[in-house]
C-alpha positions, -999 to 999 in steps of 0.1 A, spaced: -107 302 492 -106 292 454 -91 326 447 -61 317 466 -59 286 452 -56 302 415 -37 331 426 -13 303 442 -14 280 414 -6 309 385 20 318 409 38 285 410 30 281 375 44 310 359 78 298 390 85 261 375 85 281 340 112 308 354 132 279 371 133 261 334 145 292 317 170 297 346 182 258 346 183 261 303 202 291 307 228 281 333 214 306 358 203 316 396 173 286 402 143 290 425 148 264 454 128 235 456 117 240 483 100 271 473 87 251 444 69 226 471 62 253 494 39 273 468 23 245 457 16 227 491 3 260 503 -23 265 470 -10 262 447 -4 226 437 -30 229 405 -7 250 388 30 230 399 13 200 382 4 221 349 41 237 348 55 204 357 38 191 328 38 221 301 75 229 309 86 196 315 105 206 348 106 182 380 96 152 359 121 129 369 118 135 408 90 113 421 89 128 451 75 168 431 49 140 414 34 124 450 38 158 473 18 180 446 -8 150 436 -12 147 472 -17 185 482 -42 187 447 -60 161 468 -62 180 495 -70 214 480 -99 196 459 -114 183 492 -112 217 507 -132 232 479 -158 206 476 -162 212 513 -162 247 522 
C-alpha cells in the first residue's frame, strides 16, 4: 500500500507543477478536480508538497483542508496495515 501512496503522491506532484506552468503560461489547466481526485485517492503527500514547492492552490482553503484531511487518513492507513 505505501507504494501506491508514493506512486500517487509523485503523480500529483509532478500534476500541481504542470498545472502552474500551464496557469503561468496562459494554457490548457488540469481540472481541480483531478487535482483533488489524485490526491484523495493517494496521493495527498505529494498535493501538499506541490502545493507548497510551486505555490499553486494556496489561496483555496478548501485544496488546504481536503488534502490535510486525506494525509490524515492515508497516515492512519499506514500505521495500520
Amino acid at each position: 500500500m505505501i507504494y501506491l501512496f508514493l506512486v500517487l503522491s509523485i503523480l500529483t506532484f509532478l500534476l500541481f507543477g504542470f498545472d502552474k506552468n500551464a496557469a503561468r503560461m496562459n494554457q490548457w489547466r488540469i481540472p481541480e478536480k483531478v487535482l483533488l481526485g489524485l490526491s484523495i485517492l493517494g496521493g495527498a503527500a505529494g498535493g501538499l508538497l506541490g502545493m507548497q514547492v510551486f505555490r499553486h492552490k494556496t489561496r483555496k482553503n478548501y485544496f488546504w483542508i481536503i488534502l490535510i484531511a486525506a494525509a490524515c487518513v492515508h497516515l492512519f492507513l499506514v500505521v495500520t496495515l
